[in-house]
C-alpha positions as CSV (number, residue, x, y, z in Angstrom):
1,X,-40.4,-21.9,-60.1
2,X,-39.7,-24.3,-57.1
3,X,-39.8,-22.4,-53.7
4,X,-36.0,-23.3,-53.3
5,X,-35.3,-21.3,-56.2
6,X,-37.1,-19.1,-55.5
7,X,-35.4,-18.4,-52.1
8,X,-32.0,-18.6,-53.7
9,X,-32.9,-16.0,-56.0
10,X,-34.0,-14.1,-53.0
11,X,-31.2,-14.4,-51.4
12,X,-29.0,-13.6,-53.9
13,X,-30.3,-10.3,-54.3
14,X,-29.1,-9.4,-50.8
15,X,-25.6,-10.3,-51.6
16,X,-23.0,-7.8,-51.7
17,X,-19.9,-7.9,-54.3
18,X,-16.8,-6.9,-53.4
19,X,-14.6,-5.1,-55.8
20,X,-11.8,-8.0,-55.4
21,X,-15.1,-10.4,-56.2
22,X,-15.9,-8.4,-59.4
23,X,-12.3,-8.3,-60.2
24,X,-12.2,-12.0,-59.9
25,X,-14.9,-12.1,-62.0
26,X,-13.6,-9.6,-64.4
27,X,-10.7,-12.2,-65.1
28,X,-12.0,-15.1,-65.6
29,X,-14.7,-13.8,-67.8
30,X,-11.7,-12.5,-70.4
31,X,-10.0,-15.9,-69.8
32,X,-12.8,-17.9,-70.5
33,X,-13.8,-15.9,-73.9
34,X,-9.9,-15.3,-74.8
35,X,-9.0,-18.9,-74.0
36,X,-11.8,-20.3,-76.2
37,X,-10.9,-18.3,-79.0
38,X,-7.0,-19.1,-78.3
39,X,-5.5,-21.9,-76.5
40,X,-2.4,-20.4,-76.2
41,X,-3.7,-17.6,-73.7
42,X,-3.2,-18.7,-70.1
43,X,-4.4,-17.6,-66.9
44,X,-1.2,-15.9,-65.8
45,X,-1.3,-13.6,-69.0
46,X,-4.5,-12.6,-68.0
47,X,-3.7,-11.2,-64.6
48,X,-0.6,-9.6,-66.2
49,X,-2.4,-7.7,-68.4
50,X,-4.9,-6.9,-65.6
51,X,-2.4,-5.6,-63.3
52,X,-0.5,-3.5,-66.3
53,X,-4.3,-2.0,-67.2
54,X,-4.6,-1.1,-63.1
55,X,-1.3,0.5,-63.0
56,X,-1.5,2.8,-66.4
57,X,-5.1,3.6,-65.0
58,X,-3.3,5.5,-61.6
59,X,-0.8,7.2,-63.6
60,X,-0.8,11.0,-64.4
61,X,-1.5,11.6,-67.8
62,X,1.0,13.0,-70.2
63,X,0.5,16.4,-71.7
């Protein structure tokens, strides 16, 4: 392992994710492995479905 590596591994290890980083994250990973599997899906359905999975996940439940 070169010693720049080896310092960017270090200093990745100090970095702190945000939960609007991991979100970010979150999506792109489901477009990238929904996309390959189907053209058709685009980014925008993505963060629909996202945002329809966050708002379901704050509402009460139903008896």
């Amino acid at each position: 392992m070169t010693k720049s590596l080896k310092a960017l591994l270090e200093a990745a290890k100090t970095v702190e994710v945000t939960r609007e980083h991991r979100e970010q994250q979150r999506r792109s990973f489901a477009y990238g492995n929904t996309h390959f599997e189907n053209s058709r899906i685009t980014r925008k359905m993505i963060d629909e479905q996202a945002e329809k999975l966050a708002r379901e996940e704050h509402e009460p439940k139903r008896p």
